[in-house]
C-alpha positions, -999 to 999 in steps of 0.1 A, spaced: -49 342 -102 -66 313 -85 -88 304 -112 -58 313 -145 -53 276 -159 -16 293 -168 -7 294 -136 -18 266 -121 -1 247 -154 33 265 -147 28 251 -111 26 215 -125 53 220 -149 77 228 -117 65 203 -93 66 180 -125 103 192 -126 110 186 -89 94 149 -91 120 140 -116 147 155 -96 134 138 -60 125 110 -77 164 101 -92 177 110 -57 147 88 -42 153 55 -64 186 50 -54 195 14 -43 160 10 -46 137 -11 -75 117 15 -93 84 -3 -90 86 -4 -52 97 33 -49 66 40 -71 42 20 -46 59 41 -21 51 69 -39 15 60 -43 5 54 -11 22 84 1 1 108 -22 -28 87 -11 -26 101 28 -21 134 14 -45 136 -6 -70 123 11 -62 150 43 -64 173 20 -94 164 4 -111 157 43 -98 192 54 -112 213 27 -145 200 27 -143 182 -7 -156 147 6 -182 132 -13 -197 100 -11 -175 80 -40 -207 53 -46 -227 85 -58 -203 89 -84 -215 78 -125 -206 49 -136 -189 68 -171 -175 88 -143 -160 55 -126 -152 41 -158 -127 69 -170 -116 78 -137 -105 38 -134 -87 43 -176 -70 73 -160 -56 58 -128 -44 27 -151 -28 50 -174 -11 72 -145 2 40 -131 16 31 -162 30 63 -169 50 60 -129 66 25 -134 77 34 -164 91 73 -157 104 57 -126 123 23 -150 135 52 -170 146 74 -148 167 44 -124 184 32 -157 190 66 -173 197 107 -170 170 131 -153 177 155 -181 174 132 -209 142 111 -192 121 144 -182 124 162 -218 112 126 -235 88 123 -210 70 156 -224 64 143 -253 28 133 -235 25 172 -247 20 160 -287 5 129 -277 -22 148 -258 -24 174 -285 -31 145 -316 -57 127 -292 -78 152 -279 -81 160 -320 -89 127 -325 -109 119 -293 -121 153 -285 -125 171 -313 -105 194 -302 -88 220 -329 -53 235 -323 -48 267 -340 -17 265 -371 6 284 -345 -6 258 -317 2 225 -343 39 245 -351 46 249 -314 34 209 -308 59 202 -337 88 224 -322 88 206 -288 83 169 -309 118 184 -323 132 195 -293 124 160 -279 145 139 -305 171 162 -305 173 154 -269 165 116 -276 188 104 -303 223 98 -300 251 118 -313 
């Protein structure tokens, strides 16, 4: 089971769920951006025990620089992706933000075709266009 991307997806998809949930509890009284440095430097200890502790240590200055370079895009994006799930979710519902949040889901899905080359299947692209449903239907007002 260890090595079944499923399950370790269905893993992020509930921690995922409990972040927005801890999160709305967590920000309140408190600016969003702060609480997301909070957040930060928290899952930088973590990590990095976790990281020491198994063995997975490496020398970071051995690293590629294409390696450095994306890694750097991703952390920029991930940050990006924090103060603004964290804006969102301080000003608005945890069951309204999370769903629109997901929408990451399509976005991934039209990017790694573009990017990637990637190919979804016909029954892939009609599930990608079911959950871009499900997320208006959630977004826009009655």
């Amino acid at each position: 089971m260890a090595s079944n991307w499923f399950f370790w997806a269905l893993l992020s998809a509930m921690f995922a769920a409990l972040t927005a949930i801890f999160a709305k509890i967590g920000i309140q009284g408190v600016d969003s951006d702060f609480a997301t440095l909070i957040r930060t430097a928290i899952i930088i200890v973590i990590l990095s025990g976790f990281v020491w502790f198994t063995g997975k240590w490496s020398n970071p200055l051995d690293l590629p620089a294409r390696t450095w370079q994306f890694l750097t895009l991703s952390a920029l994006a991930t940050g990006a992706s924090w103060l603004c799930y964290f804006r969102a979710l301080q000003i608005g519902e945890a069951s309204k933000v999370a769903p629109v949040d997901k929408l990451s889901l399509v976005l991934v899905a039209i990017f790694a075709f573009a990017f990637l080359d990637e190919r979804p299947t016909l029954r892939e692209w009609i599930g990608i266009a079911m959950v871009t449903g499900g997320v208006l239907v959630l977004a826009i007002k009655r």
